[in-house]
N, C-alpha and C positions, 0 to 999 in steps of 0.2 A: 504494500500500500504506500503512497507518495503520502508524503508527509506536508500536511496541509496546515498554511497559516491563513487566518482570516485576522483581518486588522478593520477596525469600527474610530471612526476618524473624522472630524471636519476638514481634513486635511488630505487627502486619498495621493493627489498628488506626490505628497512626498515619499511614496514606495512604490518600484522597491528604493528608491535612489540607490545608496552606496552598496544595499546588496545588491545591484543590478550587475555590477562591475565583478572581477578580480572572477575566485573562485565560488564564490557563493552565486555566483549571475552567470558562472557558466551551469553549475549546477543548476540553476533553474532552466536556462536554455533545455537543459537534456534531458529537463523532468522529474530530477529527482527530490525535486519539494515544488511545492504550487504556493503559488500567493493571490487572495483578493482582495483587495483596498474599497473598503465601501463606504461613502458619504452621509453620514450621522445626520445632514442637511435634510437629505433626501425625505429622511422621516419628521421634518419638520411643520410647525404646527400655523394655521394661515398663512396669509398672502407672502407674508416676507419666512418662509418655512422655520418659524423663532423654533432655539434649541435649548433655549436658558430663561430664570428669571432671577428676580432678586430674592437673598436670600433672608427666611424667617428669622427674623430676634434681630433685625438689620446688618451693617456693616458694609465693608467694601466687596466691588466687584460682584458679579451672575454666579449662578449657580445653574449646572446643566439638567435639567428637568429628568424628572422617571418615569414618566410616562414616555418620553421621544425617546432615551433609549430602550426603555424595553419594547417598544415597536422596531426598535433598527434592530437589536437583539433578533425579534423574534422571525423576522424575514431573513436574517443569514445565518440562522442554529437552528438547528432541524433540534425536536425536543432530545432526542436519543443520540446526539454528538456528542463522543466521549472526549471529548480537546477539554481540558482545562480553559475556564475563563479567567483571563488575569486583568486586573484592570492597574495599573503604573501609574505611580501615584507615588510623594516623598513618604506618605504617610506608610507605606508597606514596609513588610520586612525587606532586609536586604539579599538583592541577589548573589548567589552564591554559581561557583561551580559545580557543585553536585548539584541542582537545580536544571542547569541547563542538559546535566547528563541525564537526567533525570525525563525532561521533557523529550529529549531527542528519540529517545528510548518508544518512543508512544506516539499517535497517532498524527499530532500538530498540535497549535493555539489557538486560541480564538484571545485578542487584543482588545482593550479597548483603552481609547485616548481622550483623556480629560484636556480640558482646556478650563479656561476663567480660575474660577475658585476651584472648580472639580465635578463630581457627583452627586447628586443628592443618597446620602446614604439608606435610604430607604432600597430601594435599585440594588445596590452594592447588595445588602442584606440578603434580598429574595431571590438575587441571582446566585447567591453563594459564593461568588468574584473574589479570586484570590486577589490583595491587595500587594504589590510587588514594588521595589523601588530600588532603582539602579544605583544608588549613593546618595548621602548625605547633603544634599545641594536642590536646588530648585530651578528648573527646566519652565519655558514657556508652555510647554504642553507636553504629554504624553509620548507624543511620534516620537522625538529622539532619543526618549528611552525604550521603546516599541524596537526601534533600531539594533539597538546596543542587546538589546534580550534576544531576537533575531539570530544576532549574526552570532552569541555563545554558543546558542542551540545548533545553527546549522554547519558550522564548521565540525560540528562531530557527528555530522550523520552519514552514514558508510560513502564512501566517493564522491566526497565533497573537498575531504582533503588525500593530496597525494600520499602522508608514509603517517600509517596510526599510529606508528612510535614518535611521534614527533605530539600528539595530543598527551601522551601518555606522560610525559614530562615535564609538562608544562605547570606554571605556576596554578597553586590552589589545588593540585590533583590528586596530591597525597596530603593537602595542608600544610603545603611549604611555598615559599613563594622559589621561584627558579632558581637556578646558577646561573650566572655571569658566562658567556659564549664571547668566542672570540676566532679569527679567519686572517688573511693572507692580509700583509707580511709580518711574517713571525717576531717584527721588530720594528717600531712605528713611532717616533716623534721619542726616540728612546725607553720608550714603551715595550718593554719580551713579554710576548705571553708567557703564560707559568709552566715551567719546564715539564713538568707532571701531563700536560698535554700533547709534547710533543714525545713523550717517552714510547707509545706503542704497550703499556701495560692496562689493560681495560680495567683490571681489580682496582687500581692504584686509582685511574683517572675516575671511576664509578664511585669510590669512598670520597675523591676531591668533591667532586661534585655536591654529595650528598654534606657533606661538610659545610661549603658555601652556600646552599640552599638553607640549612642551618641555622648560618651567622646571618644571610640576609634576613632571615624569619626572625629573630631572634632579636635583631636591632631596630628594623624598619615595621615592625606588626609587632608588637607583642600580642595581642590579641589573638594573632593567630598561633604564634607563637606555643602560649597557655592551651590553648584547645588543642595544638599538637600533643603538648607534654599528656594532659588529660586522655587524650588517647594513646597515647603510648603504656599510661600507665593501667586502664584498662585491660589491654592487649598484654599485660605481664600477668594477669591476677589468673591463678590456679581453677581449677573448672570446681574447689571447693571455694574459693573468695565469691565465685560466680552464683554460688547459691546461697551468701550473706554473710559468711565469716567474714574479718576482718583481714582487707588485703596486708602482707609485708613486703608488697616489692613497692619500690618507690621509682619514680621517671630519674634519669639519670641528665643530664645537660643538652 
């Protein structure tokens, strides 16, 4: 089955944009994900198709009506489409990479893009819309994080990307952020690469690696960092810790 996005938008226009391009826009060429961009307008209410009003208990700026989405909802979701509805939004949890591994795995999305204030949370509610958010920052609207949720998910879906060991190592994949890569010439503005790279020992250069994936986790996230060590120490607890005794192995650095 092609793996299907549907994106719910005043803004249709702007997909696929940048996944049209590179790898992710040949993969659509070939078929192997669909996208349809559909205009939130469309289902708008008189002459001028309104999408929004002001919102109750006052303050600034529209708020997008629930009644107009759940009419655009209900013309591009057949009731029994299993896609996940995620609606993007600062207010969501944050995205993750086991998230996008997570979605790629399954059937497609169904998106949808706030704009003004947002949603009326009634909507959000009865639709069940998982509430998603691409990072701690605040976007004009929805689409450019529609984008960015996109293109984690479709770069891991089978022949989208050229060598799957190149996903596999990637920052976030094990709860590390990556190693530091480096290419031709071995020696650059006084710059050597680290000799462990040029040695031809795979054991040697696979512990550097996992070493500087490490330190970068270790200095630049602690956050992630903590949730590494936490799983780690997990993954030491005997199959008797596992049934409530009190673990003794402790995460090591």
């Amino acid at each position: 089955m092609t793996w299907h996005a549907t994106v719910l938008t005043l803004f249709p226009a702007m997909f696929p944009g940048p996944l049209g391009a590179s790898l992710a826009g040949r993969a659509l060429e070939e078929g192997l994900w669909r996208l349809d961009a559909h205009d939130i307008r469309e289902h708008g209410l008189g002459r001028h198709r309104n999408v929004d009003d002001t919102p109750f208990g006052g303050g600034a700026g529209m708020v997008m009506r629930p009644d107009v989405i759940d009419t655009a909802l209900a013309a591009h979701r057949a009731p029994d489409d299993a896609r996940p509805l995620i609606y993007l939004t600062p207010r969501g949890r944050l995205l993750t990479q086991a998230d996008a591994a997570r979605w790629a795995k399954g059937p497609g999305l169904v998106l949808l893009c706030g704009r003004y204030e947002g949603l009326d949370q009634r909507v959000i509610e009865s639709t069940g819309a998982e509430e998603v958010s691409v990072g701690d920052y605040v976007l004009s609207g929805g689409e450019p994080a529609a984008l960015v949720l996109l293109d984690a998910c479709l770069r891991l879906l089978p022949g989208v990307m050229g060598g799957a060991g190149s996903a596999e190592e990637e920052s976030f994949t094990d709860g590390l952020l990556e190693y530091p890569h480096y290419t031709r010439p071995a020696e650059w503005q006084g710059r050597a690469v680290p000799p462990v790279l040029l040695s031809g020992d795979h054991g040697a250069i696979r512990d550097w690696r996992r070493d500087r994936a490490e330190d970068a986790t270790r200095t630049r996230r602690p956050d992630l960092w903590a949730a590494h060590l936490s799983q780690r120490m997990a993954g030491r607890r005997s199959p008797a810790d596992a049934t409530g005794s009190v673990a003794t192995a402790s995460a090591g650095p």
